[in-house]
BAKEPA-351960 format. One record per atom (N, C-alpha, C, O): residue in one letter; x, y, z. Coordinates in steps of 0.2 Angstrom, whole numbers, padded with zeros to 4 digits, always signed. Each point is the difference from the previous one (the first is absolute). Example, Ala and Ser with C-alpha at 12.3 -4.5 7.8 and 13.67 -1.06 7.14 Angstrom:
BEGIN
A+0066-0028+0039/A-0004+0006+0000/A+0004+0006+0000/A+0005-0001+0003/S-0007+0006-0007/S+0004+0006+0001/S-0004+0005+0003/S+0003+0006+0001/
//
This chain:
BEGIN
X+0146+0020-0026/X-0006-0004-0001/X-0006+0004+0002/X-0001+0002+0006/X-0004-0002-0010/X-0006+0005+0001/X-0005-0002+0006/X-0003+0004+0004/X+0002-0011-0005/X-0006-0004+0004/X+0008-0006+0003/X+0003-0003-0004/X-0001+0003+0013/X+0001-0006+0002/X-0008-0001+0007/X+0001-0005+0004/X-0005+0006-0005/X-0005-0003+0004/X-0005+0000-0004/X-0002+0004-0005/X+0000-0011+0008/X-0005-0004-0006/X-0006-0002+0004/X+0000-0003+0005/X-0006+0006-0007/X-0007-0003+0007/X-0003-0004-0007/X-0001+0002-0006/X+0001-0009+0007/X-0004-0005-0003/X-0005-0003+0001/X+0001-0003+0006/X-0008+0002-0008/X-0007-0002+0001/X+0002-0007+0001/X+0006-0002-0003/X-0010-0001+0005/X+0002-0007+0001/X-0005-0006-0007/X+0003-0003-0005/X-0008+0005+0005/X-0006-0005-0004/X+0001+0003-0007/X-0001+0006-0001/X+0002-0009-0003/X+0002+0001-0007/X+0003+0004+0000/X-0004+0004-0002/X+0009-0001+0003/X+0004+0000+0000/X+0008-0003+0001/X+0005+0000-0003/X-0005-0003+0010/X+0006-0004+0001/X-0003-0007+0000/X+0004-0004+0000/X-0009+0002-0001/X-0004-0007+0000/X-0006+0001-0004/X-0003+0006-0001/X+0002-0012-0001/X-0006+0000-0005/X-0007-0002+0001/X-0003-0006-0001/X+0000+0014+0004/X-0007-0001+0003/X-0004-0007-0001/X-0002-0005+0002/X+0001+0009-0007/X-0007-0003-0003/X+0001-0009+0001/X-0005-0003+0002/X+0010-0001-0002/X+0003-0007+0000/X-0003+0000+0007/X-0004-0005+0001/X+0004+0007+0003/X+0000-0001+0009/X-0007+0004-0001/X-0003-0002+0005/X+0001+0004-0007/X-0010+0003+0001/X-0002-0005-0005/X-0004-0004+0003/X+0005+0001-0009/X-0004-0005+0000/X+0000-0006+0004/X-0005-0002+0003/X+0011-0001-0003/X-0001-0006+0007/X-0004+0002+0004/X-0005-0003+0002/X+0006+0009+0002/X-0003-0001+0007/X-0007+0002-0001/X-0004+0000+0005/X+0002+0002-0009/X-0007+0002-0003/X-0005-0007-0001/X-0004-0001+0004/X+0007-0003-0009/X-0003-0007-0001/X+0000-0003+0006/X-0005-0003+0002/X+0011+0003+0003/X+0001-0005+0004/X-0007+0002+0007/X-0003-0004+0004/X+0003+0011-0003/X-0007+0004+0004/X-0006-0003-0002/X-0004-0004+0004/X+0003+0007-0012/X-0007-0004-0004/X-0001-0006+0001/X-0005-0002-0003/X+0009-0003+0007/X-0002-0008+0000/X-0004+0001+0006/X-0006-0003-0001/X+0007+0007+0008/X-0003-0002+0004/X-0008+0002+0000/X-0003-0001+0005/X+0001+0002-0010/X-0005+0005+0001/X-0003-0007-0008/X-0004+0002-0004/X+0005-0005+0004/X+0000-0004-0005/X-0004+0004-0008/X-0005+0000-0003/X+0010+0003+0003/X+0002+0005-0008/X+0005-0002-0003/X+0005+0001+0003/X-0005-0003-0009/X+0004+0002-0004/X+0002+0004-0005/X+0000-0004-0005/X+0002+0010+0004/X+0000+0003-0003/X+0002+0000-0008/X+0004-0005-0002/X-0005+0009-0002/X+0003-0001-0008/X+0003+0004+0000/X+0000+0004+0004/X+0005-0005-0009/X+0004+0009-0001/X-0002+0009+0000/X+0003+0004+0003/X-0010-0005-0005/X-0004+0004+0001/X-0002+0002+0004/X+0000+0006+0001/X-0003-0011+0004/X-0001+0002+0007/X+0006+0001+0003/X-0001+0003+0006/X+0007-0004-0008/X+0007+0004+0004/X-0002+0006-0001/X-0003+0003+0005/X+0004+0000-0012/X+0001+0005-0002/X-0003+0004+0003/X+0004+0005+0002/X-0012-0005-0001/X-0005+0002+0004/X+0003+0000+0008/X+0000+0006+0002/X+0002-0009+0001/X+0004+0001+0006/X+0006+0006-0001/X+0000+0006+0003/X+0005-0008-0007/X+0003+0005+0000/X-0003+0008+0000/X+0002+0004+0005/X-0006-0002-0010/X-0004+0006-0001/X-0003+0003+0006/X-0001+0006+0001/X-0002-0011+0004/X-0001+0002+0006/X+0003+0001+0006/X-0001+0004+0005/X+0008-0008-0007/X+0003+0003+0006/X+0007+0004-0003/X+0005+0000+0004/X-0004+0003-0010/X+0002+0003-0001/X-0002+0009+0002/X+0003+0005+0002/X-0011-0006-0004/X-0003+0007+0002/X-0003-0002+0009/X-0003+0005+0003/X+0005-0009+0000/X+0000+0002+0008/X+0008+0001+0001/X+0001+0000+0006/X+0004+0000-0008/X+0006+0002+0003/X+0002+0007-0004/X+0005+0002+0002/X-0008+0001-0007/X-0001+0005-0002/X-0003+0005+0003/X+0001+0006-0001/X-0007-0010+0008/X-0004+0003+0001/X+0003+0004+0007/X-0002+0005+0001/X+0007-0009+0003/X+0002+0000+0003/X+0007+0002+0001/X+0002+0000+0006/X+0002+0002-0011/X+0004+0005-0006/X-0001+0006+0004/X+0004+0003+0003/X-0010-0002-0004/X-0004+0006+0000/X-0005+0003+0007/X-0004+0005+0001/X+0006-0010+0004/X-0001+0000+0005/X-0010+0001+0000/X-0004+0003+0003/X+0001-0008-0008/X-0006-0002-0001/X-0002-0005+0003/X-0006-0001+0002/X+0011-0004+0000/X-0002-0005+0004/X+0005-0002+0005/X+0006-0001-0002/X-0009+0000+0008/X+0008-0001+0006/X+0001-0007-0003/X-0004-0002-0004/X+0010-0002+0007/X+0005-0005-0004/X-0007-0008+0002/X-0002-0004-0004/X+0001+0006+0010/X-0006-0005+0003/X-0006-0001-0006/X-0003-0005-0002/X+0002+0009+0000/X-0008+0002-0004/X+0002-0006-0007/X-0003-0006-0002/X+0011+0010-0001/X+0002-0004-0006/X-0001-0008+0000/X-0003-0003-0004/X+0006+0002+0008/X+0003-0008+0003/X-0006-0004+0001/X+0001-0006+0000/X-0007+0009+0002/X-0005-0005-0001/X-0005+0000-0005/X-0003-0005-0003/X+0002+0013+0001/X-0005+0003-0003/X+0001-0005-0007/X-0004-0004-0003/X+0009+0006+0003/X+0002-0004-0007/X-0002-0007-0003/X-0002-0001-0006/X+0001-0002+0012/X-0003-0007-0002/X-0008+0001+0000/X-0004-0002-0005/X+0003+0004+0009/X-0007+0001+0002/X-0004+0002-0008/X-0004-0003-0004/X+0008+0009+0003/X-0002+0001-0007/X+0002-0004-0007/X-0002+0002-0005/X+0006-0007+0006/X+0001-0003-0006/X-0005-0004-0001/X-0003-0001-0005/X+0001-0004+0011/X-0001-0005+0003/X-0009+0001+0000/X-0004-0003-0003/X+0003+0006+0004/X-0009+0004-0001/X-0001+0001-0007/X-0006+0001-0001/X+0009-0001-0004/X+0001+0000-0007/X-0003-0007-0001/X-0004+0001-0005/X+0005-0006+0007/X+0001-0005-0002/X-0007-0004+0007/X-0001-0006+0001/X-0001+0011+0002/X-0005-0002+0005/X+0002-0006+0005/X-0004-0004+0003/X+0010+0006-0001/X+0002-0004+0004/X+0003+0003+0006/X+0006+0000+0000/X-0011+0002+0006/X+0005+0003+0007/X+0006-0005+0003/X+0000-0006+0000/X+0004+0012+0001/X+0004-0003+0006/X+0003+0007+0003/X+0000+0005-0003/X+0003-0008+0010/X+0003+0002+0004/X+0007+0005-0003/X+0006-0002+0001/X-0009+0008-0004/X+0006+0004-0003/X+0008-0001+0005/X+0005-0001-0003/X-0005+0002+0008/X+0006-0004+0005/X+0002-0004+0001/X+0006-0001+0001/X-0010-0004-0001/X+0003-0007-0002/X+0003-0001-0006/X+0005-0003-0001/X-0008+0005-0006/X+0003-0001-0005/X+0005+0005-0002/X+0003-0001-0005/X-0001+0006+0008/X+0005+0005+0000/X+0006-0006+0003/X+0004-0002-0003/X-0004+0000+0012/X+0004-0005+0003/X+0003-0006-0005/X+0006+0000-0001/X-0009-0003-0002/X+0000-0005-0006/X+0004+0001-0006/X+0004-0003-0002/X-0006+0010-0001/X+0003+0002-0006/X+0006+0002+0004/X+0006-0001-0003/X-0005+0003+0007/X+0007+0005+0004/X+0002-0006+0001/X+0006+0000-0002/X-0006-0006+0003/X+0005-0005+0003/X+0002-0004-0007/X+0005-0004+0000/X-0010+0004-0006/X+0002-0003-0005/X+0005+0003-0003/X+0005-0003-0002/X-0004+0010+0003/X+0003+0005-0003/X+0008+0000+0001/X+0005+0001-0003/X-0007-0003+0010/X+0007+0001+0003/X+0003-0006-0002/X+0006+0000-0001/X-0008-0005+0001/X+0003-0008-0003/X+0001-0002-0004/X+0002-0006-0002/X-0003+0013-0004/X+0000-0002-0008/X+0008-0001-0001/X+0003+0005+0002/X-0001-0007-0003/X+0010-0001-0002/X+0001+0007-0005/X-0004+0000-0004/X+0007+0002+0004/X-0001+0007-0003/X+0005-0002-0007/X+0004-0005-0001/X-0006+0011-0006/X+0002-0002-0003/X+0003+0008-0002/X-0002+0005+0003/X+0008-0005-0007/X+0003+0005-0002/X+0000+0001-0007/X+0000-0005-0004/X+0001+0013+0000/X-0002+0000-0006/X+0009-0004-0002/X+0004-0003+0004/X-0004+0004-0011/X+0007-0002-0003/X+0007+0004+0004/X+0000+0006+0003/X+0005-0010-0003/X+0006+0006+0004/X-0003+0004+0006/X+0001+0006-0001/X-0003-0007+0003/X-0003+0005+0005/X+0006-0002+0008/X+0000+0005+0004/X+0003-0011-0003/X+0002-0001+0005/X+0006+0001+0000/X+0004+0000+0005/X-0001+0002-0013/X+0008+0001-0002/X-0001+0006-0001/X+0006+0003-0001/X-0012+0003+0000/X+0002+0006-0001/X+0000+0004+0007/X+0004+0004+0002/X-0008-0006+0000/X-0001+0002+0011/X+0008+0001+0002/X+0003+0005+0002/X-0001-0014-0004/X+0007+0002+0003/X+0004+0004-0003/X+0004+0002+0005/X-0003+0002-0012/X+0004+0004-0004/X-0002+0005+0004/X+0004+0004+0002/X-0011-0002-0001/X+0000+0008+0003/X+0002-0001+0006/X+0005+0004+0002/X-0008-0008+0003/X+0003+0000+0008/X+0008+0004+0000/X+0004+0004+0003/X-0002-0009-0009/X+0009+0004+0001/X+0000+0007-0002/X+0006+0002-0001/X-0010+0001+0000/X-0003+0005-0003/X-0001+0007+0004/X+0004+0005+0001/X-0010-0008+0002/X-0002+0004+0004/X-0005-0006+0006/X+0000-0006+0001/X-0003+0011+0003/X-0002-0003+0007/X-0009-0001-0003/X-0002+0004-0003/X+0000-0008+0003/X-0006-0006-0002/X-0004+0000+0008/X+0002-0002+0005/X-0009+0006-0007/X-0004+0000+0006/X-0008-0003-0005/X-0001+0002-0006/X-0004-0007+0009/X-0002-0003+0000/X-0008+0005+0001/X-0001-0001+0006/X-0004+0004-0010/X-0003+0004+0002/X-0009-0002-0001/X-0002+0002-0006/X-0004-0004+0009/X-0004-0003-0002/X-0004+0001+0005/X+0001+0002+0006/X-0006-0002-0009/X-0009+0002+0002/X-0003-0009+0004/X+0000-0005-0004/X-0001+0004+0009/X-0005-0008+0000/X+0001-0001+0007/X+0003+0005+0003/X-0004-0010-0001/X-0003-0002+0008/X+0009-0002+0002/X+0004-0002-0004/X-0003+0003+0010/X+0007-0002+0003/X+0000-0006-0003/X+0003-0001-0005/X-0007-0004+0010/X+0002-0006-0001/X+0002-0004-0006/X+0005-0004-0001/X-0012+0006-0003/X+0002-0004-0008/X+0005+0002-0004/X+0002-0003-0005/X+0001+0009+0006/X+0006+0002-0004/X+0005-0001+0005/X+0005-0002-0003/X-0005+0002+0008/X+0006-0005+0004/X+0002-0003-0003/X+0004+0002-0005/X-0006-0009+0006/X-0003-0005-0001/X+0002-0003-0007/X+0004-0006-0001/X-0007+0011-0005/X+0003-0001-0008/X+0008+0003+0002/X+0004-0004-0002/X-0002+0008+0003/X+0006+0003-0003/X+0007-0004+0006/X+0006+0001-0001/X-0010-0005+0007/X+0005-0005+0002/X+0003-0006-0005/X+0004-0004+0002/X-0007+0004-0008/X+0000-0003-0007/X+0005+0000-0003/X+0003-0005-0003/X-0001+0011+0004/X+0005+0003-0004/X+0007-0002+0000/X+0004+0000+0005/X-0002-0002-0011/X+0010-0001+0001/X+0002+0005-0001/X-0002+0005-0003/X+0007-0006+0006/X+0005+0007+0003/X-0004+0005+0002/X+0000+0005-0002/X-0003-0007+0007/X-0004+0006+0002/X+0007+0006+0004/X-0002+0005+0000/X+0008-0006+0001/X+0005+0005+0003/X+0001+0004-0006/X+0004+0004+0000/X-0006-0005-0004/X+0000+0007-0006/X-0005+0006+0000/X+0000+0005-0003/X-0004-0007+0008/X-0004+0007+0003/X+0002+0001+0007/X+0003-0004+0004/X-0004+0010-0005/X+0001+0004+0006/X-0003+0002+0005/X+0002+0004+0004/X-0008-0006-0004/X-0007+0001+0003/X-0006+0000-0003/X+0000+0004-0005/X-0004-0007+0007/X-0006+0000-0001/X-0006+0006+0002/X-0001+0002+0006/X-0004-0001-0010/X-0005+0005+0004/X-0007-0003-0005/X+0000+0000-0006/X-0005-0002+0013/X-0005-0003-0003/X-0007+0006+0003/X-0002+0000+0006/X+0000+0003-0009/X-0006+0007+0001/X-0003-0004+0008/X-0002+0004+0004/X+0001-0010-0003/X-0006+0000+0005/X+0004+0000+0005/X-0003+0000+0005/X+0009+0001-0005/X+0008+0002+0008/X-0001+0008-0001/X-0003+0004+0003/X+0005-0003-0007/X-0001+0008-0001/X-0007+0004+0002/X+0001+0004+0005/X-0005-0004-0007/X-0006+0002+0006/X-0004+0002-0010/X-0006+0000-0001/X+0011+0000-0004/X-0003+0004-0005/X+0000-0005-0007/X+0001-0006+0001/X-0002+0009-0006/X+0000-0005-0007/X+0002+0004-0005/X+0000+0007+0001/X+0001-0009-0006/X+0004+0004-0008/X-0006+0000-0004/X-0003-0006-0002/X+0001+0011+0002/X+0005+0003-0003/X+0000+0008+0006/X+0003+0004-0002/X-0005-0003+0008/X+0000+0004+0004/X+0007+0002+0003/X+0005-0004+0001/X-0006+0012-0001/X+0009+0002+0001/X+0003-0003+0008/X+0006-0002+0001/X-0012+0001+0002/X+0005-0001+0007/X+0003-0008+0001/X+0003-0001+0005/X-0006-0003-0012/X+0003-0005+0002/X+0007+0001-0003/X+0004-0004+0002/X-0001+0008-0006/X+0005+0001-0004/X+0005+0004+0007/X+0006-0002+0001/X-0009+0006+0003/X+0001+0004+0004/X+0004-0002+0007/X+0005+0002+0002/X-0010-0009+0000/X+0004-0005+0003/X+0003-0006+0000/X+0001-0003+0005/X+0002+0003-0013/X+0005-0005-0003/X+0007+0006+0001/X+0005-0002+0002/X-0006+0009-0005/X+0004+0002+0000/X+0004+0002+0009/X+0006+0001+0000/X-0012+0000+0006/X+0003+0002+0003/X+0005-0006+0002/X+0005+0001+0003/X-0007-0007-0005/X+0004-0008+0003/X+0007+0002-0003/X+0005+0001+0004/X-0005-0002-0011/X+0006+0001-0003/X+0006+0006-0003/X+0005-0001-0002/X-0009+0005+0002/X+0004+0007+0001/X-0005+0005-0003/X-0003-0002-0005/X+0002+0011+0007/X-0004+0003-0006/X+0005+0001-0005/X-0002+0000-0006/X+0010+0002+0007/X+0003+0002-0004/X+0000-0007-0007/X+0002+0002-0005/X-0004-0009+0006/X+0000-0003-0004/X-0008+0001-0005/X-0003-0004-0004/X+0001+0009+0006/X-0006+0002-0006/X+0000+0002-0007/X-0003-0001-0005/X+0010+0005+0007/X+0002+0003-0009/X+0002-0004-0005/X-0002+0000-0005/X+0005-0006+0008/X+0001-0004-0006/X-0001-0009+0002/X+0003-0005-0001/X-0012+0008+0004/X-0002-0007-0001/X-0005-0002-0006/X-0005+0004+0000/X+0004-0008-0004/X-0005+0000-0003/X-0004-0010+0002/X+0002-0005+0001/X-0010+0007-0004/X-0001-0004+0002/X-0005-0006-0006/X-0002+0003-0005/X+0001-0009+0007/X-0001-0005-0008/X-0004-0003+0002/X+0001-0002+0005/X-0006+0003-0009/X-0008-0005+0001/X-0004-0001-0005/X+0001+0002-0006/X-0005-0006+0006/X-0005-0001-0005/X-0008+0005-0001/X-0003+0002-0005/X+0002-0001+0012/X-0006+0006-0001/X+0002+0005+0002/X+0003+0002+0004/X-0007+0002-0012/X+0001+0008+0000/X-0003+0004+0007/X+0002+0004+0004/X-0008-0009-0003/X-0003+0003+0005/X+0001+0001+0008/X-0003+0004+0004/X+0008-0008-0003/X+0002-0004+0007/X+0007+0005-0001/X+0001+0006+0003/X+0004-0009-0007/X+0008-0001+0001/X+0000+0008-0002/X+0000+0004+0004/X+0000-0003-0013/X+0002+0005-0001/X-0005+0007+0002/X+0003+0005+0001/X-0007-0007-0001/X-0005+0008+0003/X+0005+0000+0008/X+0003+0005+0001/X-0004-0011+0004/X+0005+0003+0005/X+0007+0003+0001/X+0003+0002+0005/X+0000-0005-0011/X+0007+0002-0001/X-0002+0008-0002/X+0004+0005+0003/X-0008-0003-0007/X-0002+0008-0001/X-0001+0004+0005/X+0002+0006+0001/X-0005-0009+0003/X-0003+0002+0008/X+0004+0002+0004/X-0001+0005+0004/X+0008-0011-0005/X+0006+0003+0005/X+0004+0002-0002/X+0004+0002+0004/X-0003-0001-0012/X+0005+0005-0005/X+0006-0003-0002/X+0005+0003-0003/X-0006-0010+0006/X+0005-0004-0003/X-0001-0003-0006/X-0006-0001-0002/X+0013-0001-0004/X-0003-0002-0006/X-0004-0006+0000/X-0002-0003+0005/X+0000+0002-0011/X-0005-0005+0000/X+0000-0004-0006/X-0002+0002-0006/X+0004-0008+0006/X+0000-0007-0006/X-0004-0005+0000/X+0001-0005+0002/X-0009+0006-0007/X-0002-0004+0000/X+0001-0007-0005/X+0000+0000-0006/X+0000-0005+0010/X+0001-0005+0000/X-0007-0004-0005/X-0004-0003+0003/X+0004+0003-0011/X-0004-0002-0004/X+0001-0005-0003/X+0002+0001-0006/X-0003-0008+0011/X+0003-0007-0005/X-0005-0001-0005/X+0001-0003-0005/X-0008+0005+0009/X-0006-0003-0005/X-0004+0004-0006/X-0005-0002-0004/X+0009+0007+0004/X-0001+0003-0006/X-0007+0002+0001/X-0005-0004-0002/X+0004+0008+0006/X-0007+0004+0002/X+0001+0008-0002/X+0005+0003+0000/X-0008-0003-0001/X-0003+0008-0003/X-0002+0007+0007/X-0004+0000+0005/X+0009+0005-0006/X-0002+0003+0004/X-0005+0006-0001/X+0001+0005-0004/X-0008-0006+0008/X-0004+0006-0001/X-0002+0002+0005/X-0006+0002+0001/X+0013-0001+0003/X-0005+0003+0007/X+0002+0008+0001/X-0002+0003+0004/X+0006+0000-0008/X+0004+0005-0003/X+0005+0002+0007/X+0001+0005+0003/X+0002-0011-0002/X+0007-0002+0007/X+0006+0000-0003/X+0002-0005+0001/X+0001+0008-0003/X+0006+0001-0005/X+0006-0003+0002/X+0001+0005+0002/X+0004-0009+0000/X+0003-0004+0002/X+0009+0003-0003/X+0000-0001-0006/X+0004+0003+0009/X+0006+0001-0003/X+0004-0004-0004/X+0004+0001-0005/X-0006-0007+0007/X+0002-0006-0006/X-0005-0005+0000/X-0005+0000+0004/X+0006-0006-0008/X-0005-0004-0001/X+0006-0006-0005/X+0004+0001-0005/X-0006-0005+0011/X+0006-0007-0002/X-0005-0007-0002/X-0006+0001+0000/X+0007-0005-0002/X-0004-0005-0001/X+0004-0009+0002/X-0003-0005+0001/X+0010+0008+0000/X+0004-0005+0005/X+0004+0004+0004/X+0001+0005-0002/X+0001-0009+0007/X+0003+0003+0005/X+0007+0001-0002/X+0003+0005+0003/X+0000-0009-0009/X+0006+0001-0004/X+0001+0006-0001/X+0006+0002+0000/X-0011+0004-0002/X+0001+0004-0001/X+0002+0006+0005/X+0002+0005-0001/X-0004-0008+0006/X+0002+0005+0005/X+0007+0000+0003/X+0002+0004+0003/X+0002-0011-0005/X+0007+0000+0001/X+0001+0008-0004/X-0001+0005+0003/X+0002-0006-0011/X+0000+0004-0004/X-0001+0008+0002/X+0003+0004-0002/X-0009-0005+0006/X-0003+0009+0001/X+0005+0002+0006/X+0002+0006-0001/X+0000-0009+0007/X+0004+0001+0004/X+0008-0001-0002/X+0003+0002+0005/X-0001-0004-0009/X+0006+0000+0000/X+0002+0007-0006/X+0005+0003+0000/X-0009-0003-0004/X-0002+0008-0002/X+0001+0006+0002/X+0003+0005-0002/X-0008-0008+0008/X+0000+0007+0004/X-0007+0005-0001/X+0000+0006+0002/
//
């Protein structure tokens, strides 16, 4: 077998982001008595998409993100607030959202776990992904967990790949590959550490970041498939 180590992103990929950011988006905007439209999500998204990109890129420390974010959507709309406070707020919505899984997603987990070894790999604060991923059924089909803000580092950065691999073996590098949804996060750091790289494209997005991806799945079914292969 080509690939038995598997580093899986947590947020759209093993669960269905977006479902759990909007709840806890709207459920935030109430304190501030906001209600937001679709479009005003949307506009949220777009900003804190380009603050976690920014900090990707070591543009912004993880503190900067977590508040700045509000501050600036929320000033859009001429309304201050306590970007930390509203960071606390959405982080505690977030974590309470009931998590939602795409299709098959909890029957294909278990096919690979008997597979290969299933590690848990994600960018976001300790707590709220604690928190979300204590959610999880069957959570004994992973074999550990690594959440960037324990690691000292973030993905797509080699040394966080550096210090998953010192945990679980280096010689498990050659044939580990790893499944996410961002080119920029998952697969650019699967590049970084020379392990393969499967991006994970449920949403049918367009890549133009010229990030090239060893494979490119749109269900997780297919990676039964890719690894049983070889």
């Amino acid at each position: 077998m080509k690939y038995n180590t598997i580093l899986l992103d947590f947020d759209d990929t093993i669960v269905d982001f977006y479902d759990a950011e909007d709840k806890a988006f709207h459920n935030m905007a109430k304190h501030y008595n906001h209600y937001p439209t679709a479009k005003d999500f949307q506009f949220f998204k777009q900003v804190n998409q380009a603050h976690w990109e920014a900090f990707q890129k070591n543009e912004l420390t993880k503190e900067e993100v977590l508040s700045h974010r509000f501050i600036e959507y929320f000033n859009h709309y001429n309304i201050e607030v306590d970007g930390k406070e509203a960071d606390v707020i959405f982080r505690d919505e977030l974590a309470k959202a009931p998590l939602k899984h795409f299709d098959t997603t909890l029957e294909t987990l278990d096919r690979l776990s008997q597979m290969c070894e299933l590690y848990i790999v994600t960018n976001g604060v300790t707590d709220t992904q604690n928190r979300r991923i204590a959610q999880l059924e069957d959570k004994e089909m992973f074999d550990d967990v690594f959440i960037s803000e324990e690691t000292g580092y973030q993905k797509p950065m080699t040394e966080f790949f550096d210090f998953i691999f010192k945990k679980i073996g280096n010689d498990k590098r050659e044939n580990s590959i790893i499944v996410g949804d961002s080119l920029t996060s998952d697969i650019l750091g699967g590049k970084n550490a020379n392990i393969a790289t499967c991006w994970f494209n449920i949403r049918g997005k367009d890549n133009n970041t010229g990030i090239q991806p060893d494979y490119e799945i749109t269900t997780l079914t297919e990676l039964v498939d890719l690894i049983e292969k070889g």
